[in-house]
N, CA, C and O atoms as a Tripos MOL2 file, in Angstrom:
@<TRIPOS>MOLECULE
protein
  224   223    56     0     0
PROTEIN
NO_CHARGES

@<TRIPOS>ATOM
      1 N          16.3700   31.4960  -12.7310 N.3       1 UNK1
      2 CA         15.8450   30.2970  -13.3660 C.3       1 UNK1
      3 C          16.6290   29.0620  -12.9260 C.2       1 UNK1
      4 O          15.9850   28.0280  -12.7500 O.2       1 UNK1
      5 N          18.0350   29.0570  -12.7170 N.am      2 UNK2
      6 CA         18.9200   28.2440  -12.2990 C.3       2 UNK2
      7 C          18.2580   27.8570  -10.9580 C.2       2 UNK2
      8 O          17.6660   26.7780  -10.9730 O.2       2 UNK2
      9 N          18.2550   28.6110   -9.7040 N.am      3 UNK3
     10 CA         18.1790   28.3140   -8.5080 C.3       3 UNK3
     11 C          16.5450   27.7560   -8.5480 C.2       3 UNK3
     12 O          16.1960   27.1710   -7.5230 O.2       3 UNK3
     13 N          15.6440   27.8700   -9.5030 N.am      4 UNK4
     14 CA         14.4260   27.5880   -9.7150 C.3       4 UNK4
     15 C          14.3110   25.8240   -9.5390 C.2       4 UNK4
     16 O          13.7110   25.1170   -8.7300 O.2       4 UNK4
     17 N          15.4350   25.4440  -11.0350 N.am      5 UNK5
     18 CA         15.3620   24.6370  -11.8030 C.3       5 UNK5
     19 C          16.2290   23.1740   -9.9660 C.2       5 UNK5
     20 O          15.8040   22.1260   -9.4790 O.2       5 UNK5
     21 N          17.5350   24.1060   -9.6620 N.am      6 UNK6
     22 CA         17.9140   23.3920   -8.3640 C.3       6 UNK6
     23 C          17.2060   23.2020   -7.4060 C.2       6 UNK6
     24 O          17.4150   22.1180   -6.8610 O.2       6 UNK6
     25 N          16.1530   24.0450   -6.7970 N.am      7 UNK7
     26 CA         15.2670   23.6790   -5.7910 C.3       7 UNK7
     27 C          14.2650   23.2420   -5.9070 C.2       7 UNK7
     28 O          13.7320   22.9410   -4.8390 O.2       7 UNK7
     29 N          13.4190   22.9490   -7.2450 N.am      8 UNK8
     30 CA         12.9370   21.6870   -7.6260 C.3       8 UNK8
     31 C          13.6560   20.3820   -7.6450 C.2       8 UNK8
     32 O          13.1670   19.3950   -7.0950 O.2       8 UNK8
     33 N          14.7900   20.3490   -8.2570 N.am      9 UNK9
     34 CA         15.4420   19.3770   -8.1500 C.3       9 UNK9
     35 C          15.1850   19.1470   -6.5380 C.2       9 UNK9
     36 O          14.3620   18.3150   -6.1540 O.2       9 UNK9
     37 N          15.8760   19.8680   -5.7230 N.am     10 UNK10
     38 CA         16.3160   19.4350   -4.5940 C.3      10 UNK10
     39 C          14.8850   18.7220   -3.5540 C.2      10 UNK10
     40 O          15.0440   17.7820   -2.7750 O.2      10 UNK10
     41 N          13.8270   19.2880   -3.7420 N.am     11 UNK11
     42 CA         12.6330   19.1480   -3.0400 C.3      11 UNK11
     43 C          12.2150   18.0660   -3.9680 C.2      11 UNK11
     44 O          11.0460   17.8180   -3.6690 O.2      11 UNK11
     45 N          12.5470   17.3890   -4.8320 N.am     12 UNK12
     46 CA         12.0370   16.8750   -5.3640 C.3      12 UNK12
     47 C          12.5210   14.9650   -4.8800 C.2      12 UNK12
     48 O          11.8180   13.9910   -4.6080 O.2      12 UNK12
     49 N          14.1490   15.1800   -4.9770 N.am     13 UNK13
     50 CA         15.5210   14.3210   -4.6030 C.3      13 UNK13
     51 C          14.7950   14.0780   -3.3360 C.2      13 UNK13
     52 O          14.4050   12.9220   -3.1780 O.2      13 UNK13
     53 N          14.3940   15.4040   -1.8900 N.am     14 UNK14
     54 CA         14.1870   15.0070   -0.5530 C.3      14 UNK14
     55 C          12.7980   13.9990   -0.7070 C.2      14 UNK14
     56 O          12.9770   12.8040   -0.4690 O.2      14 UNK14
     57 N          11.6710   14.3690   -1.0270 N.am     15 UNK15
     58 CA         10.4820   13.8370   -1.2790 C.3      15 UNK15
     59 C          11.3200   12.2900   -1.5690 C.2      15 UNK15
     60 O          11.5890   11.5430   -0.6290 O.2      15 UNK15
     61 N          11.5600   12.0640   -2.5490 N.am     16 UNK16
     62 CA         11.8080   10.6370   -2.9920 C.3      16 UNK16
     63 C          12.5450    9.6270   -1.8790 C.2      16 UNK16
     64 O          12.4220    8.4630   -1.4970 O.2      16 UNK16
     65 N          13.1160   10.4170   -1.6850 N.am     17 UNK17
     66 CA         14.3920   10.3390   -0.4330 C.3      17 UNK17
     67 C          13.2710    9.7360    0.8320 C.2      17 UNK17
     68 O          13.1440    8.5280    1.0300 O.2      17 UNK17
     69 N          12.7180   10.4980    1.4050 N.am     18 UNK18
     70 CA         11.3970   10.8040    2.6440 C.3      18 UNK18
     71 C          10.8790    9.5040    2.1840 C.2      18 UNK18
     72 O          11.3210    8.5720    2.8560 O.2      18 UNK18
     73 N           9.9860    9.1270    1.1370 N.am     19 UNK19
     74 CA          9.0070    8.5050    0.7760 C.3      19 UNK19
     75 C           9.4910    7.1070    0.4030 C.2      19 UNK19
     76 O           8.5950    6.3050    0.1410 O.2      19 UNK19
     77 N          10.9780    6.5950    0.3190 N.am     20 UNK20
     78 CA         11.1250    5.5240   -0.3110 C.3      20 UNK20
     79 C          10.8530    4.3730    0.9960 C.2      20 UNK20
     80 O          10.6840    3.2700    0.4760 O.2      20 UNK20
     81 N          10.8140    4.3370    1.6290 N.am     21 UNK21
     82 CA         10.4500    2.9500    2.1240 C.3      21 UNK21
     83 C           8.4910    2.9630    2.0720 C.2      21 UNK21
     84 O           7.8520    1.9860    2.4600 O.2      21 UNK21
     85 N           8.0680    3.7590    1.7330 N.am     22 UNK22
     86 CA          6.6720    3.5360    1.9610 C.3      22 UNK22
     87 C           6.3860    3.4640    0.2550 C.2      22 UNK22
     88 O           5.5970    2.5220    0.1850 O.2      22 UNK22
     89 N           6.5760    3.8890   -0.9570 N.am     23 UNK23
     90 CA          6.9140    3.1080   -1.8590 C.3      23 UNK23
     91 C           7.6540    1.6060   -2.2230 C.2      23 UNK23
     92 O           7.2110    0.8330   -3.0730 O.2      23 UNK23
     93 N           8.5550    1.4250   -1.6120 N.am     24 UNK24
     94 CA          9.2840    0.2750   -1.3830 C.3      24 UNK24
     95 C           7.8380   -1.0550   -0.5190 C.2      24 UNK24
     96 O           7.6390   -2.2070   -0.9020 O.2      24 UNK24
     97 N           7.0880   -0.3150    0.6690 N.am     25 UNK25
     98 CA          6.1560   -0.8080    1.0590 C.3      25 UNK25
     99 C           5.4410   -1.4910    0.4100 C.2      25 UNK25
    100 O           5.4960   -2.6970    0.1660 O.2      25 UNK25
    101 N           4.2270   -0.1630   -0.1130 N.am     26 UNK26
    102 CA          3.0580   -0.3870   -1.1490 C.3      26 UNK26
    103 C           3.2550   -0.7750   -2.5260 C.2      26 UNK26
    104 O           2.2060   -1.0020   -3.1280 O.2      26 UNK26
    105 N           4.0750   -0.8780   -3.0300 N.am     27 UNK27
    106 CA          4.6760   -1.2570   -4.4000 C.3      27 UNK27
    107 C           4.2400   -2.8910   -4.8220 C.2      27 UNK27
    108 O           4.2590   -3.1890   -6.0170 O.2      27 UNK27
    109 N           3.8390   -3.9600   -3.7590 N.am     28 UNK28
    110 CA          3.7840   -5.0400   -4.0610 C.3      28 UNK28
    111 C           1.9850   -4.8570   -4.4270 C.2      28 UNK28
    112 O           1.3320   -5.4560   -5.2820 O.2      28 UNK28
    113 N           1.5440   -3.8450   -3.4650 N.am     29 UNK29
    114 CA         -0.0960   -4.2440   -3.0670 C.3      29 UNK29
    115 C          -0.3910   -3.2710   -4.4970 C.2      29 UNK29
    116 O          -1.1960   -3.7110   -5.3170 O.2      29 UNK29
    117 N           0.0640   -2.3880   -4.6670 N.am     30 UNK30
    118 CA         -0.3880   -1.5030   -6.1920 C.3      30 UNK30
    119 C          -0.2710   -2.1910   -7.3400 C.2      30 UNK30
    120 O          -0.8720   -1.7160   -8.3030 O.2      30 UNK30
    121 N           0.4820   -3.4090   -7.5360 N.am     31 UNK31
    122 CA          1.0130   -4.5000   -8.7910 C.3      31 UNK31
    123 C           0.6600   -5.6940   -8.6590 C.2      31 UNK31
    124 O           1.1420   -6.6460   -9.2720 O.2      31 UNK31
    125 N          -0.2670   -5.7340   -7.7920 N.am     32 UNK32
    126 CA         -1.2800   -6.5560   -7.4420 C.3      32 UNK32
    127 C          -0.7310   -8.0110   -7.0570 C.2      32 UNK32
    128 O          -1.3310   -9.0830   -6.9750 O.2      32 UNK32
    129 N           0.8930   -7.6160   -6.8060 N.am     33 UNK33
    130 CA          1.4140   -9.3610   -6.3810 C.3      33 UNK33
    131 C           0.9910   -9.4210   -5.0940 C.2      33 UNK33
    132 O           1.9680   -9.0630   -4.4370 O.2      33 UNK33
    133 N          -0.1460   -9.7340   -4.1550 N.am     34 UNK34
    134 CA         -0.1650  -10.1830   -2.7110 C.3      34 UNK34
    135 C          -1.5800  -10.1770   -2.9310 C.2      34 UNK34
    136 O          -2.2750   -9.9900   -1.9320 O.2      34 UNK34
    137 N          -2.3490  -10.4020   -4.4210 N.am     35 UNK35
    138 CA         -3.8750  -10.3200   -4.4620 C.3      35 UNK35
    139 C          -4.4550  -11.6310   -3.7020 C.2      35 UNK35
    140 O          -5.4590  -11.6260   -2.9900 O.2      35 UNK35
    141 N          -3.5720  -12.8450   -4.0080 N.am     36 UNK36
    142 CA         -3.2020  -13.9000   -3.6780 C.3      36 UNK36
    143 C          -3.5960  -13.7520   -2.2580 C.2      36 UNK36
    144 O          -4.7690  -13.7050   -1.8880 O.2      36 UNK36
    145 N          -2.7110  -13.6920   -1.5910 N.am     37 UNK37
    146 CA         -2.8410  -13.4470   -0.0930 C.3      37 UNK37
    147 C          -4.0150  -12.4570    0.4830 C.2      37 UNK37
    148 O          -4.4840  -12.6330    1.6070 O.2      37 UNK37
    149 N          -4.3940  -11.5340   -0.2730 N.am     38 UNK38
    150 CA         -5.5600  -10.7180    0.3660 C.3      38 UNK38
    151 C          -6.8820  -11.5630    0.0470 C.2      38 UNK38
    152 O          -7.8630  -11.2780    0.7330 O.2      38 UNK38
    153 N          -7.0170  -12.5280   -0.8750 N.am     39 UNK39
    154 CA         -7.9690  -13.3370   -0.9600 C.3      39 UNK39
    155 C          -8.5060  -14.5140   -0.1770 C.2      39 UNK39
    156 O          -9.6450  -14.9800   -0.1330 O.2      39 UNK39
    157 N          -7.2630  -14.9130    0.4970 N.am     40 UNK40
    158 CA         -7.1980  -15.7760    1.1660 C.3      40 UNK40
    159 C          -7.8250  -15.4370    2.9050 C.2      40 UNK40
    160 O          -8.5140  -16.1390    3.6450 O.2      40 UNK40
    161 N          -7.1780  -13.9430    3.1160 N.am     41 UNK41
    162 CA         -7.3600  -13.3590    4.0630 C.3      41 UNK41
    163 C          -8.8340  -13.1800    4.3140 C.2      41 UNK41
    164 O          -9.3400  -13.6070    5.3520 O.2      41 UNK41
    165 N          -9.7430  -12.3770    3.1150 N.am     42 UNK42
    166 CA        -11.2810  -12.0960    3.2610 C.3      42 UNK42
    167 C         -12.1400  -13.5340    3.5400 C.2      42 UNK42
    168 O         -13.1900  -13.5800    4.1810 O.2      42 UNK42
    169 N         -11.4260  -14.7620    2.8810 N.am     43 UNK43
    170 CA        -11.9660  -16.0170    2.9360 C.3      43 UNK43
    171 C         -12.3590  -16.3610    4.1820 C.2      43 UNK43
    172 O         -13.4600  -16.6910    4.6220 O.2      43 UNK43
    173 N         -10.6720  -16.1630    4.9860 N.am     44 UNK44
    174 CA        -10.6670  -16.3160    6.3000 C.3      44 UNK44
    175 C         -11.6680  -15.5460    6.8760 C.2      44 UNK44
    176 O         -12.3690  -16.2250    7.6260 O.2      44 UNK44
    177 N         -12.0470  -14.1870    6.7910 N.am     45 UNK45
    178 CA        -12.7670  -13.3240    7.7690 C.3      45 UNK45
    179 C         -13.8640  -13.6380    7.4670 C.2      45 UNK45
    180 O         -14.5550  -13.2120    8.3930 O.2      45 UNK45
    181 N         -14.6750  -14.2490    6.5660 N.am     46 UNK46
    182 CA        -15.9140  -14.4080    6.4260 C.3      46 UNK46
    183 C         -16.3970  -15.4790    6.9620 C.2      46 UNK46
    184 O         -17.5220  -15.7310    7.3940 O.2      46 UNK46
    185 N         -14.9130  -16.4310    6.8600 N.am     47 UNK47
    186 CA        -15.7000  -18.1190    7.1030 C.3      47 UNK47
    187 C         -15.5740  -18.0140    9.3140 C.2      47 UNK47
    188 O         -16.1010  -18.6680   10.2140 O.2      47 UNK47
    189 N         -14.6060  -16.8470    9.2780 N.am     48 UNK48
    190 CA        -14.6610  -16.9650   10.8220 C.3      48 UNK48
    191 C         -15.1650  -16.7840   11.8610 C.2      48 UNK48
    192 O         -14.7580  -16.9240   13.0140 O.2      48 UNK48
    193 N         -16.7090  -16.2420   11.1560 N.am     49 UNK49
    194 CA        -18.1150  -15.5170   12.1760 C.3      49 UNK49
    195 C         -18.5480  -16.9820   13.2920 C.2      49 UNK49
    196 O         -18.0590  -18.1120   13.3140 O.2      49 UNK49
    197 N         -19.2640  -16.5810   13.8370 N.am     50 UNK50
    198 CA        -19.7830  -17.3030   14.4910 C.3      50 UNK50
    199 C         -21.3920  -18.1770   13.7430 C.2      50 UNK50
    200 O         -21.6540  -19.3670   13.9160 O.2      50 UNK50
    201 N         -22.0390  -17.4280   13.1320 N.am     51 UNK51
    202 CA        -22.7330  -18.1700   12.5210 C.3      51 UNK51
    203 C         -24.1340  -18.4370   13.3090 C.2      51 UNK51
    204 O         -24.9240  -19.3370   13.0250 O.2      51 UNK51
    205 N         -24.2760  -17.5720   14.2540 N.am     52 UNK52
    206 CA        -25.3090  -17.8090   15.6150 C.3      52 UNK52
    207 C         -27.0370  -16.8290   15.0830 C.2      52 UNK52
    208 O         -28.2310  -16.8310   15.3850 O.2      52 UNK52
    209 N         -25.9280  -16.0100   13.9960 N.am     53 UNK53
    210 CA        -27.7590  -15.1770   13.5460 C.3      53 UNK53
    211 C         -28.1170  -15.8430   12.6170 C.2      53 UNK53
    212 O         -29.2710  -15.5720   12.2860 O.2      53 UNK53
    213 N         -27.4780  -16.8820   11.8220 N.am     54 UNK54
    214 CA        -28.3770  -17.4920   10.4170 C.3      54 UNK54
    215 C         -29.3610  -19.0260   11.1110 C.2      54 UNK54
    216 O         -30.3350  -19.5400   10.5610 O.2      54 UNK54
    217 N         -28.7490  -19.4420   12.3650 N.am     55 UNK55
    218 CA        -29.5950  -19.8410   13.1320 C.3      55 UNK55
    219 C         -30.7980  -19.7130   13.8480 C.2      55 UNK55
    220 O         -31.6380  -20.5760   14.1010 O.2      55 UNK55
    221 N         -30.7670  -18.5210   14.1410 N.am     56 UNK56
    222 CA        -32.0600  -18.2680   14.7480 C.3      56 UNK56
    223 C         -33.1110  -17.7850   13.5520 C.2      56 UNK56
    224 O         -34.2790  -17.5120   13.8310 O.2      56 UNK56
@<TRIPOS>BOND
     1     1     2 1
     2     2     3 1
     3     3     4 2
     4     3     5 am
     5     5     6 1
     6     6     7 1
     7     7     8 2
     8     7     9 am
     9     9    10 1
    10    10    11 1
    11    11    12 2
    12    11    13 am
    13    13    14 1
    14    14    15 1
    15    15    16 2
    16    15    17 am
    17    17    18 1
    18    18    19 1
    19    19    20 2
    20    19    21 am
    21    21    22 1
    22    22    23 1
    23    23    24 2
    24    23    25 am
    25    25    26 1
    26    26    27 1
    27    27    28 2
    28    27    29 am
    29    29    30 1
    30    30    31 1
    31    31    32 2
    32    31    33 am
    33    33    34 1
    34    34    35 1
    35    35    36 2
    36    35    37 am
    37    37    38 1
    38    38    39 1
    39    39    40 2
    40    39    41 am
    41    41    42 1
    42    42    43 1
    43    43    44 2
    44    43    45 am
    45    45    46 1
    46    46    47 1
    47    47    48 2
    48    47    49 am
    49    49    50 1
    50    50    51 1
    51    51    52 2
    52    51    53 am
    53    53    54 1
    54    54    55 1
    55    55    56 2
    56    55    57 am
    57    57    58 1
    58    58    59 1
    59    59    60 2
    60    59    61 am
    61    61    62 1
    62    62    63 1
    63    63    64 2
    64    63    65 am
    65    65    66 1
    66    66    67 1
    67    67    68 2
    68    67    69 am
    69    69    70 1
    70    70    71 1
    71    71    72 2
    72    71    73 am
    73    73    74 1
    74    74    75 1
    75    75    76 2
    76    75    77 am
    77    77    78 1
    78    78    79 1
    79    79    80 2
    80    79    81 am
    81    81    82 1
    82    82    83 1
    83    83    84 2
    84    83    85 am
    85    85    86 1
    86    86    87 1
    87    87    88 2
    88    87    89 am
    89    89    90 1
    90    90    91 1
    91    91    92 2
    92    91    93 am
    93    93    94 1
    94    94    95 1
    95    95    96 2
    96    95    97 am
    97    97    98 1
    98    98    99 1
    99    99   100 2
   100    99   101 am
   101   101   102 1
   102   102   103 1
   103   103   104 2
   104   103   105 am
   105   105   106 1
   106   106   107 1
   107   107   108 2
   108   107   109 am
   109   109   110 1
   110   110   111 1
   111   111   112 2
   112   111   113 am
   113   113   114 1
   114   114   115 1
   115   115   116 2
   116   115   117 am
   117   117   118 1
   118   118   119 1
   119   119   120 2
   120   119   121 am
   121   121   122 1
   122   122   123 1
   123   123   124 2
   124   123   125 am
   125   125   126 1
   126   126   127 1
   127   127   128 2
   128   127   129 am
   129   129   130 1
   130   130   131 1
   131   131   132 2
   132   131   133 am
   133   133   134 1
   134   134   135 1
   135   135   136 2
   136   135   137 am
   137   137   138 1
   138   138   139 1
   139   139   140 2
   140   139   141 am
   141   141   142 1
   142   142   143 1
   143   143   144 2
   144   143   145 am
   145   145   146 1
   146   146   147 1
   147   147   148 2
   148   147   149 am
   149   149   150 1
   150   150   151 1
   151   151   152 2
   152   151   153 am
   153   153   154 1
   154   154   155 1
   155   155   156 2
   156   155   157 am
   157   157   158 1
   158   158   159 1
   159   159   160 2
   160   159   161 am
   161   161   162 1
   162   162   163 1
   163   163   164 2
   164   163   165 am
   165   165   166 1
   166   166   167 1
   167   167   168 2
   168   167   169 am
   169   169   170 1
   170   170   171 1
   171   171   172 2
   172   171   173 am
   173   173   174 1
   174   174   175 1
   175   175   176 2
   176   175   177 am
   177   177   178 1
   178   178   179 1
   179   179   180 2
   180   179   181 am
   181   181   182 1
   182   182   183 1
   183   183   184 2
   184   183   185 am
   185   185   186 1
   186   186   187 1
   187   187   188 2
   188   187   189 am
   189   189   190 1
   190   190   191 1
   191   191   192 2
   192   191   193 am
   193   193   194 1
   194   194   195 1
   195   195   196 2
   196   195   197 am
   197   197   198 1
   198   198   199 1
   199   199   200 2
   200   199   201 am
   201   201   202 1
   202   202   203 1
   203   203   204 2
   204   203   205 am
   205   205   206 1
   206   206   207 1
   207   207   208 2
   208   207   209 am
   209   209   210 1
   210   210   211 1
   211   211   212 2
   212   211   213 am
   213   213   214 1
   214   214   215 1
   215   215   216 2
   216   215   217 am
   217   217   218 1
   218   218   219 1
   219   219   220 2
   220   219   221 am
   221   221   222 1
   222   222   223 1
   223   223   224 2
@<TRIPOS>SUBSTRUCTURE
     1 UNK1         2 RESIDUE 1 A UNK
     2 UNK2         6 RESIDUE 1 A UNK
     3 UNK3        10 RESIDUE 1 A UNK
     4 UNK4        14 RESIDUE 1 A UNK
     5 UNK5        18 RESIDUE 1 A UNK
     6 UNK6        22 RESIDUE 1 A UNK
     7 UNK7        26 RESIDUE 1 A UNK
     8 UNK8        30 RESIDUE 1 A UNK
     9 UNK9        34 RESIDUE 1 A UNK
    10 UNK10       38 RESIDUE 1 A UNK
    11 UNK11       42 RESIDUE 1 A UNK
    12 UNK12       46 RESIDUE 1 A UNK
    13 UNK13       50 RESIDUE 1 A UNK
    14 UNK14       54 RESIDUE 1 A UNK
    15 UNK15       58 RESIDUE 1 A UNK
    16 UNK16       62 RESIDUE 1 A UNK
    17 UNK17       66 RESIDUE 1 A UNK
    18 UNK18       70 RESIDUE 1 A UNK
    19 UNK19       74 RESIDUE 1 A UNK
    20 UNK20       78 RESIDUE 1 A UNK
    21 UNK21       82 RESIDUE 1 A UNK
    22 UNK22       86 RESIDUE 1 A UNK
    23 UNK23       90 RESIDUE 1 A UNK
    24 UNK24       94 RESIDUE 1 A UNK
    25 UNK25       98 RESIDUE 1 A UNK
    26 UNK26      102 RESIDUE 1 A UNK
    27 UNK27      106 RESIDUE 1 A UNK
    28 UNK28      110 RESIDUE 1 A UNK
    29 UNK29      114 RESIDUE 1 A UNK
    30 UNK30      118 RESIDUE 1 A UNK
    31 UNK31      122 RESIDUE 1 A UNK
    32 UNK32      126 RESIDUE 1 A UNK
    33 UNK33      130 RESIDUE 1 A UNK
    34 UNK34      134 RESIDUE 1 A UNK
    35 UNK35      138 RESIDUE 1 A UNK
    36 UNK36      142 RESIDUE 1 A UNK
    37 UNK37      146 RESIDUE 1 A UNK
    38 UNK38      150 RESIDUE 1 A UNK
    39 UNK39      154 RESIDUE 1 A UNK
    40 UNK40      158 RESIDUE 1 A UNK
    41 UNK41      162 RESIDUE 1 A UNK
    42 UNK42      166 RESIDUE 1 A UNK
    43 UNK43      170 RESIDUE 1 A UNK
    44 UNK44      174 RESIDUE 1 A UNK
    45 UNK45      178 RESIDUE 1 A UNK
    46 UNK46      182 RESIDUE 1 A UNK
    47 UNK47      186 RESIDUE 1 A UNK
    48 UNK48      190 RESIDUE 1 A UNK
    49 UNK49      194 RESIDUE 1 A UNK
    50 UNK50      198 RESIDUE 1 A UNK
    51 UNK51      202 RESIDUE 1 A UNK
    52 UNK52      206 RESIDUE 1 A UNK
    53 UNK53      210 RESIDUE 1 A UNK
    54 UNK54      214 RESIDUE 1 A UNK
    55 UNK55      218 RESIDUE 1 A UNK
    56 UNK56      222 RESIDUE 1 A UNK
C-alpha cells in the first residue's frame, strides 16, 4: 500500500513536473485574460479579406 501510495505520488510530482510550462502557457487563455486580444485579432481577420465577392 506504501509503495502504491509513493508511485502515485511520484507519477503524479513527474506529470506536473513534464506539464508545467504548458500550464504556465495556457493558464492566461483558460482565465480568459487575453479575451481582449483574441477579439481584436478576429476583428483583424475579418476586416482583412479582400472584399472582391460582395462586389460582384
Amino acid at each position: 500500500m506504501f509503495w502504491l501510495v509513493g508511485l502515485v505520488s511520484l507519477i503524479q510530482a513527474s506529470f506536473y513536473w513534464l506539464l508545467k510550462p504548458l500550464i504556465f502557457a495556457t493558464t492566461s487563455f483558460f482565465e480568459l485574460r487575453s479575451l481582449g486580444l483574441f477579439f481584436v485579432l478576429v476583428i483583424l481577420w475579418l476586416f482583412s479579406g479582400t472584399g472582391k465577392k460582395l462586389l460582384e
